[in-house]
N, C-alpha and C positions, 0 to 999 in steps of 0.2 A: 836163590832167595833175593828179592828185591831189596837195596841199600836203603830202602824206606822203613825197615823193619828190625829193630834193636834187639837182638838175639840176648837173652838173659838168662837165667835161673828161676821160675818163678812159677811153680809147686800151686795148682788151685784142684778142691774135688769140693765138689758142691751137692753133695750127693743128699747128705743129711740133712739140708735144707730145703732143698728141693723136693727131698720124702715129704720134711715138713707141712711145708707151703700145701701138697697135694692132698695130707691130709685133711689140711683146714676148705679148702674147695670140695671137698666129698662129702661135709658135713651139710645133710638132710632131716631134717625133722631128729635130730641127734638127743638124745636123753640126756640132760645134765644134773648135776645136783647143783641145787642155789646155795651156795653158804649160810646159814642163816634161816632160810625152808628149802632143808630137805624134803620136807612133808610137802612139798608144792610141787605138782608136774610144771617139768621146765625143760623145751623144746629147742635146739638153736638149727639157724636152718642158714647156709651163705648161698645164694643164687646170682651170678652172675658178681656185681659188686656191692652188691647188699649184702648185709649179715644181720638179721633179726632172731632175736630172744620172743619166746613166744611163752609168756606164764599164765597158768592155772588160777590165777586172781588176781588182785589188784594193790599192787604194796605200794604206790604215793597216791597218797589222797590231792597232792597239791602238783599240776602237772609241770609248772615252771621250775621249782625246784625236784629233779630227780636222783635219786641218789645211786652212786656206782655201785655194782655188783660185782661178787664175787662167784666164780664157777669153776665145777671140775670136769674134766674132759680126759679119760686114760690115767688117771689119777695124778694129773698138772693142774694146778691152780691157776686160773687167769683172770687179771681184775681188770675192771670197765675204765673207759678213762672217758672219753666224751658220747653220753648217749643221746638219743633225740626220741622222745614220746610218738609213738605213730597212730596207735590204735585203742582205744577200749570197749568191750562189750561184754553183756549181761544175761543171763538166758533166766527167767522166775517163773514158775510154773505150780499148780496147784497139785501137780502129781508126784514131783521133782524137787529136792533142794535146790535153791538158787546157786547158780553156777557165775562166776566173773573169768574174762578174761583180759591179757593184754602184752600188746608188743612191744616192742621195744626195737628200734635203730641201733646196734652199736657203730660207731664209728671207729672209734680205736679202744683196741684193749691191749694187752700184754702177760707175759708171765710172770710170776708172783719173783721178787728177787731177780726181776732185769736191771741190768748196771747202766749204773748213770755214767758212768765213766769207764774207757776203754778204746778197744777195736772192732769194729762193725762191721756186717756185712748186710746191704741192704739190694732187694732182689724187688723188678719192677715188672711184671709181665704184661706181654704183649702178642698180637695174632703175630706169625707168620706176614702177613703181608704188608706189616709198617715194621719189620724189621731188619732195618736200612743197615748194610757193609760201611766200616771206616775206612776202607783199603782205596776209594777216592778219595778221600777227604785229609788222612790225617797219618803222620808219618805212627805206626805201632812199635810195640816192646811182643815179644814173644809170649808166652806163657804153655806148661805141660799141664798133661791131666791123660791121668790112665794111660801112662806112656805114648803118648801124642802130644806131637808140637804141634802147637795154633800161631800161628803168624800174625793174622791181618784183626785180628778179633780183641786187642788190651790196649788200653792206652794207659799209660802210666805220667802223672801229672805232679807239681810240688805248689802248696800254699803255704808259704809263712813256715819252710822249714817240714812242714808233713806228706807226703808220700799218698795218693790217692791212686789204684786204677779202677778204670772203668770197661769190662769186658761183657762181651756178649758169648751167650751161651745160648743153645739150641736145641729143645726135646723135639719129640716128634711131635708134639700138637703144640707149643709155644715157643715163642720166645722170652731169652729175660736178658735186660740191663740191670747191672751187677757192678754196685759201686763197695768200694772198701777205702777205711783209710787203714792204712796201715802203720802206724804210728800211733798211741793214747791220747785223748782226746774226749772234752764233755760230750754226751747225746747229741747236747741241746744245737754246741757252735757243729757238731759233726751233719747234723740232720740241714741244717744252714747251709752248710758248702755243699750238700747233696742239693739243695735247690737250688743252687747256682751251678751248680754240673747239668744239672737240668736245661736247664735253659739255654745254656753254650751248648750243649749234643744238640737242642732242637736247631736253635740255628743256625749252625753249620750243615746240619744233618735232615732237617726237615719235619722231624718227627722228635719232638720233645714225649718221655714216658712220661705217665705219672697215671691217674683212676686210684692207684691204692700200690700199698707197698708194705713188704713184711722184711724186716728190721730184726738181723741177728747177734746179740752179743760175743764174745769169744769162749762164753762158756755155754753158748746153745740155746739161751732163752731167748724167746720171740716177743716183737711189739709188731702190732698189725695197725692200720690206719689205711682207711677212705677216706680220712677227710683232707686233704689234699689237693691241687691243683689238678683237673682234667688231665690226664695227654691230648694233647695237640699237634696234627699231621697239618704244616703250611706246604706251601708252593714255592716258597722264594730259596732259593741254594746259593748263596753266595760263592764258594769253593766247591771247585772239583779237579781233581788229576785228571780225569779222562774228559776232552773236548766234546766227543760224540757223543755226550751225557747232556747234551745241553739242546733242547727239542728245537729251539728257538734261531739255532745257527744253523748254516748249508753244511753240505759234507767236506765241496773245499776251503771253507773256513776251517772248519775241526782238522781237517787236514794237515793244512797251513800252521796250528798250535800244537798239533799232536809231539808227545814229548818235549815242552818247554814249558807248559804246566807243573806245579810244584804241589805237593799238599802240606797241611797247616804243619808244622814242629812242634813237640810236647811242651816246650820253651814256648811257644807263642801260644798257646790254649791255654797254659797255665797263666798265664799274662789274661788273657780273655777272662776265664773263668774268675779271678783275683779282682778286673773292673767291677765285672756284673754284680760280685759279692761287696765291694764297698763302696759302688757308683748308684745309689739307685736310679738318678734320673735314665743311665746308663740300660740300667735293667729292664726298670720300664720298658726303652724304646725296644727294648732285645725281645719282650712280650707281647708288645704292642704289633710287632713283625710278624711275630708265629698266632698269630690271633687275625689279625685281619684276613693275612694269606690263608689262612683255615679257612675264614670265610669263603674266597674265592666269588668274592664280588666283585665287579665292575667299577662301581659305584663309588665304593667305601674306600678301595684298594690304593686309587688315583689320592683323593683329599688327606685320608690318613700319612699317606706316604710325606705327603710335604708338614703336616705337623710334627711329623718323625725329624725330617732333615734341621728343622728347627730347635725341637729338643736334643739330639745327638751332637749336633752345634754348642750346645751351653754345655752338655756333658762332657766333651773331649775338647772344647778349646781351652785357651786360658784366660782366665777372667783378668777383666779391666782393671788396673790399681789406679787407672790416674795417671795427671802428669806428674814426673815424676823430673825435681830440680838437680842438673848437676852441681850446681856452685849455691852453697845456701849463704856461706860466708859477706856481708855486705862492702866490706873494705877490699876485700878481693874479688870481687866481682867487678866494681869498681877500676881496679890495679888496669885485669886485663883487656878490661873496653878501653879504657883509655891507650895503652900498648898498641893494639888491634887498631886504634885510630893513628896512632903515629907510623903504622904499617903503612900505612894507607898514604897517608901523605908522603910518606918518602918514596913509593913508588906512584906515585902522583902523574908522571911524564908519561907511563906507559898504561896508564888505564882512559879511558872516557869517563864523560862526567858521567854518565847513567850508570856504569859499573859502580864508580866511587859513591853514587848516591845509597846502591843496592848494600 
């Protein structure tokens, strides 16, 4: 086992969540009951990273203000938290009762009695082929599951005294980033350092997750949200262990550095990860990085780059205080100019006049 890899004890099955998650991605033209109308057919449908409510009429008359819903699903209660009006329409016919219908965006909902307060586990998916290895990048901790050891796949981090990892985990058609804190801690500051874990995987890693993410309490209840930051796949890789990973370099160059390459310590991610959560100019330029390189322009990539060097300048240097007086005292200030001038004259023979003037 490579000395890069911290052998521990550390227990993860992700099974139940995982069922979770695949249940909520299966749901098709799904029959719900609406709290409130029953009596109303009510369709939910998630395709792709959408999840649309589709009702049988029309329950706000005012589309700016919409009001949360409640719905049952396997007989689990889940309430709406941010929705977005998408569609309305009406069928009136002289043969036919008039018929309404309309959808609805949910963006995030949750289950009825999810804790504000606790341990989390929060699961990001992603294809197979932006599902990038830490084993160049970043020294790991071990972790078992169904009696296998995984090496190269946990990073295990510390903010402010709480305990975070972050491991990848791998079905046959997905991938998922899989952050937890493991320590108690509000939603609200937890979901926070989950966007600053974000943004340090991307730029190290090239490939920040995000599109939507489902959010699991310690007792099983789920919060879902799309509304979230994109994932974003850059180009730029700051860090790597392995030289031959770098397209840009000859072979006897990668040669030449093979094995004197180091990857990042949990100690220094945590340090990273702790800037980008309370530096935002910091953060910024860390966005600004995996956004333009996503781009993969020409154009942009050159100009952005120096407003970058600019900004990360005022971020990590130290700001200006000024001159800054050693002797504020005026009668001793005074004392030793005058001393400093009787210096002077008593070594008078061995200096020049242009020294004695300086």
């Amino acid at each position: 086992m490579s000395t890069s890899t911290k052998e521990i004890e550390n227990y993860k099955d992700f099974e139940i969540e995982l069922r979770q998650i695949e249940n909520v991605n299966s749901w098709d033209k799904l029959e719900v009951d609406l709290i409130g109308h029953e009596h109303i057919s009510t369709k939910l449908t998630k395709n792709g990273k959408e999840l649309k409510l589709e009702v049988a009429a029309r329950l706000n008359h005012n589309d700016d203000e919409i009001e949360n819903f409640s719905f049952i699903v396997d007989n689990v209660i889940y309430e709406t938290g941010i929705i977005d009006h998408t569609s309305s329409s009406s069928k009136i016919s002289l043969d036919f009762p008039a018929s309404f219908s309309t959808t609805y965006n949910i963006r995030t909902f949750q289950t009825e009695e999810f804790k504000s307060n606790g341990v989390f586990k929060t699961f990001y998916q992603t294809d197979l082929d932006n599902f990038n290895t830490f084993h160049y990048e970043f020294e790991t901790v071990t972790y078992q599951s169904k009696g296998h050891d995984y090496f190269y796949d946990c990073l295990r981090i510390n903010l402010n005294g709480i305990d975070y990892d972050i491991t990848r985990f791998k079905t046959e058609t997905h991938g998922y980033y899989i952050f937890e804190n493991l320590d108690e801690e509000t939603f609200e500051k937890y979901q926070q350092i989950c966007f600053s874990i974000r943004q340090a995987i991307g730029f190290i890693n090239k490939f920040m997750p995000g599109d939507e993410e489902y959010v699991f309490d310690d007792s099983g209840k789920m919060y879902y949200s799309n509304f979230i930051r994109p994932a974003v796949r850059g180009m730029y890789k700051p860090v790597s262990f392995n030289p031959y990973g770098f397209l840009e370099v000859g072979r006897s160059v990668a040669e030449e550095y093979y094995g004197k390459l180091t990857r990042i310590s949990l100690n220094v991610l945590s340090d990273l990860i702790s800037e980008i959560h309370t530096n935002p100019d910091f953060a910024t330029a860390i966005l600004m990085i995996l956004e333009v390189t996503a781009s993969r322009s020409l154009l942009l990539i050159p100009s952005t780059f120096s407003v970058l060097i600019e900004l990360l300048s005022k971020a990590i240097g130290n700001n200006e205080t000024g001159i800054k007086i050693p002797i504020d005292d005026p009668l001793l200030k005074e004392k030793i100019i005058e001393e400093l001038h009787n210096v002077i004259d008593e070594n008078s023979d061995s200096l020049s006049e242009e020294s004695m003037l300086k």
